[in-house]
C-alpha positions in Angstrom: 37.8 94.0 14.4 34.2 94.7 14.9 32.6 92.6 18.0 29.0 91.1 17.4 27.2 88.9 19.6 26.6 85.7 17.7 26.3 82.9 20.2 23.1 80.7 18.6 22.1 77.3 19.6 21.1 74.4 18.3 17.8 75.5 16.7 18.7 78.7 15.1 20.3 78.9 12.1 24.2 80.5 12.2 24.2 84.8 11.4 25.5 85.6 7.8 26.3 89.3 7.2 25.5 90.7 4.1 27.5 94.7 2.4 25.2 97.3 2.1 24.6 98.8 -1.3 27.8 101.4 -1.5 30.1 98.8 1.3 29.6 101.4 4.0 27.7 99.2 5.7 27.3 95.5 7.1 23.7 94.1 7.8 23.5 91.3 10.3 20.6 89.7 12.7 20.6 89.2 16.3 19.7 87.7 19.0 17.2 90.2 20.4 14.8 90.3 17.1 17.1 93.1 15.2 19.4 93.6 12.2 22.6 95.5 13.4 23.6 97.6 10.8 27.5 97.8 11.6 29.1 101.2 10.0 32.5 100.0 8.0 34.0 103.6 8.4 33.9 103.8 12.3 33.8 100.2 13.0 30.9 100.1 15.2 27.3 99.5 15.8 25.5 102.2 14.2 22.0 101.7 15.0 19.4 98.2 14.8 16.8 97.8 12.8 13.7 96.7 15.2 9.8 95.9 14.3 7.1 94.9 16.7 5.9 92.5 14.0 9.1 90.4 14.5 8.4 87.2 15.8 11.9 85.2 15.2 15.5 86.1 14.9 16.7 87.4 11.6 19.4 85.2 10.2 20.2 85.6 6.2 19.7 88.7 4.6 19.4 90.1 1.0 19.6 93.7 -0.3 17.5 94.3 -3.5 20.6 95.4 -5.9 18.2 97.4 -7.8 15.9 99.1 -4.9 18.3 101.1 -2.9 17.1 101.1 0.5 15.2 97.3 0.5 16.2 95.1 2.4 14.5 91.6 3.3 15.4 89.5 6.3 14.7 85.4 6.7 14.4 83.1 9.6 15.0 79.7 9.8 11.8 79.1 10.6 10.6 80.4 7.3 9.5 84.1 8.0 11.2 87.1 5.4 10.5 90.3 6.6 11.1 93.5 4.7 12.7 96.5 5.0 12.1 100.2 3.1 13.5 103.5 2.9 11.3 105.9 3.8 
């Protein structure tokens, strides 16, 4: 079992995970303005995804099957953010 803080309230919209592009990986928001990107292998918080033009918590995410490496991020206020490879 992997532990991830998820306690939202009223106003936020509830976290939904999304697999990575090969299943090695698990992309989920959180409270602090970040996507955790939770490593299946070693069942653990890898590293988080953080931008200073994040405004709102990250809750649904989807990875562009085509584009290996995007990934875009929604709040429920309305806000996608994007993600690159670089």
């Amino acid at each position: 079992m992997i532990s991830h803080y998820n306690h939202t309230n009223r106003w936020i919209s509830s976290f939904r995970g999304i697999w990575g592009w090969d299943d090695s990986y698990i992309y989920i928001g959180n409270m602090e303005r970040g996507v955790d990107v939770i490593s299946v292998a070693d069942k653990k918080l890898d590293f988080t995804l953080r931008s200073e033009h994040m405004t709102a918590i990250p809750c649904r995410f989807d990875a562009h099957q085509k584009e290996v490496g995007m990934l875009a991020g929604a709040t429920s206020g309305g806000q996608v953010y994007i993600w690159t490879a670089s």
